[in-house]
N, C-alpha and C positions, 0 to 999 in steps of 0.2 A: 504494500500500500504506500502512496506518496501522502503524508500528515506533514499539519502545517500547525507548529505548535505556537502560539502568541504568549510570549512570558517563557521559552527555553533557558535563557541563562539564569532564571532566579535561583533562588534556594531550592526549592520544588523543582523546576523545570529543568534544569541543568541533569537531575534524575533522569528524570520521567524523558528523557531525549537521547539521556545513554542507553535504555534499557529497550526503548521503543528501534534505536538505530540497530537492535541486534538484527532484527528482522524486516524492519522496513526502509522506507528510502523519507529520511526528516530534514524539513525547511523549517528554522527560526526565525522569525520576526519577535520586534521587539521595541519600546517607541526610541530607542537611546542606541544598540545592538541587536547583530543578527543579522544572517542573510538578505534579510529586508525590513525595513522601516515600517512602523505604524503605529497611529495614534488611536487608539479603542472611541473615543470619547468622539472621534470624529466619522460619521457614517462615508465622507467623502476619502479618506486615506483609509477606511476598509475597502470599498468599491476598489481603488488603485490599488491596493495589495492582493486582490482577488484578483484580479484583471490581470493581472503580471506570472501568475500561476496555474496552469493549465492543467485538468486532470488531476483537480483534487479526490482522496477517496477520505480525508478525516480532517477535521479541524479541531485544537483542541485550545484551549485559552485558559492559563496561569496568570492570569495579570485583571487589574483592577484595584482601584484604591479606596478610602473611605474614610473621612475625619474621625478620630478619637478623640473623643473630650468629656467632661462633666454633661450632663442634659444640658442643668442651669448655664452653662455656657455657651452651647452648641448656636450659631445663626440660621437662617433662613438657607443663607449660601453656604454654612457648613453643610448641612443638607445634600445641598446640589451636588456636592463633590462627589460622593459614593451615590448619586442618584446619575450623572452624566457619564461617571467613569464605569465602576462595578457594574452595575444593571444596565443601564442603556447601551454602554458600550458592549456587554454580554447579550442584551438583546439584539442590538443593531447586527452583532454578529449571525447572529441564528437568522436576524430576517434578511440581512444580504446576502450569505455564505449559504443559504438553500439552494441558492439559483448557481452556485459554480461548484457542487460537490458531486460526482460521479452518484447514478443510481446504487441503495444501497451503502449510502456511504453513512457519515456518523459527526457529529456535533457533539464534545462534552467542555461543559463549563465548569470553574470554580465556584465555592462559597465557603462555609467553615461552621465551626459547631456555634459559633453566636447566635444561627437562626435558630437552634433549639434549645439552646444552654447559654444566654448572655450573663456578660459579667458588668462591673460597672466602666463606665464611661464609652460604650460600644453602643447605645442606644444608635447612634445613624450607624454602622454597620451591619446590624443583627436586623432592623429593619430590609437594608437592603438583602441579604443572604434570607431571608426569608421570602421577601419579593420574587427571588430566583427561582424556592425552589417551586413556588407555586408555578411564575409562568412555565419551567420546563414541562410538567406535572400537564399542564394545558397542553401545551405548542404539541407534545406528545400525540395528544389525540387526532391531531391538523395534519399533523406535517406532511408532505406530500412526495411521490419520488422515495419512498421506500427508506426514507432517511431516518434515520435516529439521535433522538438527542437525550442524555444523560447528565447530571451534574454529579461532581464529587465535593463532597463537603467533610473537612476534616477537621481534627482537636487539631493541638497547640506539635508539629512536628519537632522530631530529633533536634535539628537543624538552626531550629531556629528557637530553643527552648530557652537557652540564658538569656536571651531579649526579653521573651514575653513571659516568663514563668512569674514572676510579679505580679502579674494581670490576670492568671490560672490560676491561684492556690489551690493545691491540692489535684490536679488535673496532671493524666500521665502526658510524656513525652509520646509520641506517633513515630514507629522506626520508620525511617525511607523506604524501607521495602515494602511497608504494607500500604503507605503514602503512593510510592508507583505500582503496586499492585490494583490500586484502586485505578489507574488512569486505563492500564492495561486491560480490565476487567469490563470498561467504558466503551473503548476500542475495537479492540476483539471478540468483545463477547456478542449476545443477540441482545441485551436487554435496552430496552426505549422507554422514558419517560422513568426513570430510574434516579432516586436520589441516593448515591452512594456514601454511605456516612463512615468514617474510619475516627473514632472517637476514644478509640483507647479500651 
């Protein structure tokens, strides 16, 4: 399969890019690195990144942002940021990237265990990650062209545990293998409209 993974070099993706290359043939995009440029946030640099890649059979998307803060602090346009980036950007992908992925092919997004388990100051996060996994849960039943779309939504990774483990009390670390286990499971398995939870 040729996959186009959005967010390869992160902490996650840099994985989920070695394990997926055993077998397939992988293109990185990314808004800063990667084989090609792209900005989520913007539906018109998805359009140009699709358009430059012929004979996709997967898309997978590691990236998206989202303000952290107190409620009592949070603005209007804190808001917008995980409302333009994470979800719009994750949607935009699924409603432009239908139209360039081979029959049969596959769509899975990120989100994380906020949508089910938030902690404090993640209220616009865990909104958005919730957002997602309903519309996938939907688009599931729509989607047309035999296609599949899956989200993976994980705890707090190996990886990136001394960062946020402040923010988890008492939440285990997620090994990377069970982290790209889940993307692989998205990928190659049959399952559609599938929220894949790897929570520890």
């Amino acid at each position: 399969m040729k996959i186009l993974i959005i967010g390869g070099h992160g902490t996650i993706g840099k994985h989920v890019v070695s394990r997926l290359n055993e077998k397939h043939e992988v293109l990185i995009a990314g808004r800063n690195s990667g084989d090609f440029l792209v900005d989520i946030k913007e539906a018109d640099s998805i359009r140009a990144l699709l358009d430059s890649i012929p004979s996709l059979d997967s898309i997978i998307c590691i990236a998206g942002e989202a303000k952290w803060d107190d409620f009592k602090d949070l603005s209007e346009e804190d808001y917008y940021i995980g409302i333009r980036s994470k979800l719009m950007g994750q949607v935009n992908l699924v409603r432009i990237g239908q139209d360039y992925l081979k029959s049969k092919g596959s769509i899975t997004l990120s989100t994380g265990i906020l949508a089910d388990d938030p902690v404090a100051k993640t209220t616009s996060a865990a909104m958005v990650n919730g957002a997602l996994h309903s519309f996938v849960k939907a688009v599931a039943l729509e989607i047309e062209n035999e296609l599949r779309i899956n989200v993976v939504s994980l705890g707090v990774v190996e990886d990136a545990y001394e960062k946020y483990k402040d923010f988890f009390p008492g939440h285990n670390p997620i090994p990377m293998s069970k982290v790209v286990n889940a993307y692989v499971r998205s990928v190659e398995g049959r399952g559609n409209g599938e929220i894949i939870r790897v929570y520890g």
